[in-house]
C-alpha positions in Angstrom: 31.9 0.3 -12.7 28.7 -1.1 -14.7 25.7 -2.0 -12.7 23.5 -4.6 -13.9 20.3 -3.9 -15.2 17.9 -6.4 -13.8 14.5 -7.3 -16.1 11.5 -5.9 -15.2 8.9 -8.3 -13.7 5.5 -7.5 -14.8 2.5 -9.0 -12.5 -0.8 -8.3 -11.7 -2.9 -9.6 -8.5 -6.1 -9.2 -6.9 -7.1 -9.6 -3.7 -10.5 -9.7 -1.7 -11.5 -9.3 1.2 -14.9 -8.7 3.1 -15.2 -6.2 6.3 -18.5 -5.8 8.5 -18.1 -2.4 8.2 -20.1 -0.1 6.4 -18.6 1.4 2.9 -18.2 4.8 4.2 -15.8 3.7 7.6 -14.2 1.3 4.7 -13.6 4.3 2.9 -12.8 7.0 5.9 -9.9 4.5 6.8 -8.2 4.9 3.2 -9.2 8.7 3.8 -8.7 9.9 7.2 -4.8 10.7 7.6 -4.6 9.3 11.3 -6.3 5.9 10.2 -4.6 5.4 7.0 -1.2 6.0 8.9 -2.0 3.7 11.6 -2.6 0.3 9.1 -0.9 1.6 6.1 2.4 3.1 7.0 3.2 2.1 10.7 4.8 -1.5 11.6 6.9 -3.7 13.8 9.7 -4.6 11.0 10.1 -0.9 10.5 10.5 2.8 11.8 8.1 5.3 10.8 9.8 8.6 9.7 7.2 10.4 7.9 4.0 10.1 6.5 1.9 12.6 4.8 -1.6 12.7 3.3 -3.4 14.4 0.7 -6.8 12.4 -0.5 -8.5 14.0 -3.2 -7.9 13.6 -7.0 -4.2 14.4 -8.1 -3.1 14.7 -4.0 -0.3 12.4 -3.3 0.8 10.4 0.1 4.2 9.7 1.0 5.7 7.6 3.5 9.1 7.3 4.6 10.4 4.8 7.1 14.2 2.2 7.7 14.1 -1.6 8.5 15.0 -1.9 12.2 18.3 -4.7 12.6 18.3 -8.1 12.2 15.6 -8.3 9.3 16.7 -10.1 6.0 17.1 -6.4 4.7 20.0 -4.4 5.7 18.7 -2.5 9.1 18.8 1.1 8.5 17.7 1.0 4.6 15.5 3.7 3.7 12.2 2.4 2.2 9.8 5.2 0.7 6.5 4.8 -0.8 5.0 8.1 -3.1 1.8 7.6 -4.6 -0.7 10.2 -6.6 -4.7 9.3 -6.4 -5.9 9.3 -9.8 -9.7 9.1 -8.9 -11.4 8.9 -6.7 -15.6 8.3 -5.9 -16.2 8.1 -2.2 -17.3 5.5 -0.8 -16.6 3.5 -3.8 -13.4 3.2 -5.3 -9.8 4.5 -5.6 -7.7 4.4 -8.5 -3.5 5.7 -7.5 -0.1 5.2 -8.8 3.1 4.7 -6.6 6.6 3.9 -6.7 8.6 2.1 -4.3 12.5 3.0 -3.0 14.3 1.2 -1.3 17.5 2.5 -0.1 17.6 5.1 -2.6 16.5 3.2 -6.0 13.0 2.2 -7.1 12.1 -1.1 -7.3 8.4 -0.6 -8.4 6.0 1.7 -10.1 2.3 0.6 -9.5 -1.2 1.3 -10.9 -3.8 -0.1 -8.0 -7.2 0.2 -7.7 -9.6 -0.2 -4.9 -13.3 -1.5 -5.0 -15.6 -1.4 -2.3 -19.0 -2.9 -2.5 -21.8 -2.6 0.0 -22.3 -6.5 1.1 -24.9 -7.8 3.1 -23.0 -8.0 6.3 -20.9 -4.6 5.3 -18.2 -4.1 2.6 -16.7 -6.6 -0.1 -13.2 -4.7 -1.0 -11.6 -5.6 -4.3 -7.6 -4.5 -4.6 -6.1 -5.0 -7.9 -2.7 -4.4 -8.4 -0.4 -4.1 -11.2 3.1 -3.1 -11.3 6.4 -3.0 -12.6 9.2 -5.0 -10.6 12.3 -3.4 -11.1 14.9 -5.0 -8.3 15.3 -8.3 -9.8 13.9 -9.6 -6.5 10.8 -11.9 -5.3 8.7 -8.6 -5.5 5.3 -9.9 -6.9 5.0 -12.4 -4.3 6.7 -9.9 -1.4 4.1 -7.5 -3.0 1.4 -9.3 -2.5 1.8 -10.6 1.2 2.3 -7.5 2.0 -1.2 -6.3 0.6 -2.9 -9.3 2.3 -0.6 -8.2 5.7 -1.9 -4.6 5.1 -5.6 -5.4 4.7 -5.8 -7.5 8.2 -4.4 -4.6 9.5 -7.3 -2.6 8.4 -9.4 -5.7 9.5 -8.6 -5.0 12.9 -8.5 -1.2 12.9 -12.3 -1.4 11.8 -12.8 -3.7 14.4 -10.9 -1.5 17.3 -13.1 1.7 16.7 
């Protein structure tokens, strides 16, 4: 049996946002392995399984979680996120890689990069994201929600401590 080899959907995005926060707590929430678990990897469309964090230059982060039922994914599937920080100045930026599995094949490999800029009410944070789509699926735009999704999260996170 031959499985069908999908194109690969090439797209690039970036998304800002601004945060009253300070650079550094902007920046301790990408860093800190508690905060960064709390918006990044834990949700309500999803159990959390594992999640692991290693912030410095070539450390990785790995999460590991399954769709609960009665999402438009099969409940159960396995989706897995492994990244590698390729630099990193504190307080100012973060360049890292990742791939994305889902139910045991990848369906992206990413380059993003993270800019945060002291603002006069706090941070401006620049995310730009480019990957390679891999499924055959509406992953730019999926992709892309998600991020904006992800960043309220932080929003409020910011705003609870």
């Amino acid at each position: 049996m031959t499985m069908e080899i999908q194109p690969v959907v090439h797209n690039t995005f970036t998304v800002e946002r601004a945060y009253t926060a300070a650079p550094e707590r902007v920046f301790a929430a990408f860093s800190d392995p508690e905060k960064k678990r709390r918006w990044f990897a834990e949700g309500e469309h999803h159990t959390l399984e594992s999640y692991d964090l290693d912030f410095r230059d070539g450390g990785t982060e790995h999460y590991s979680s399954r769709f609960k039922e009665g999402l438009p994914v099969v409940g159960g599937v396995a989706l897995t996120n492994e990244a590698i920080f390729q630099n990193i100045v504190p307080n100012r930026r973060l360049v890292f890689t990742s791939t994305m599995w889902v139910g045991g094949r990848c369906i992206s490999i990413s380059v993003a990069t993270v800019e945060l800029e002291p603002a006069e009410k706090g941070t401006k944070l620049t995310l730009t994201f480019q990957s390679a789509f891999l499924e055959g699926a509406d992953g730019p735009a999926m992709r892309e929600a998600g991020w904006k999704t992800l960043l309220e999260k932080l929003a409020t996170l910011l705003q609870d401590e």
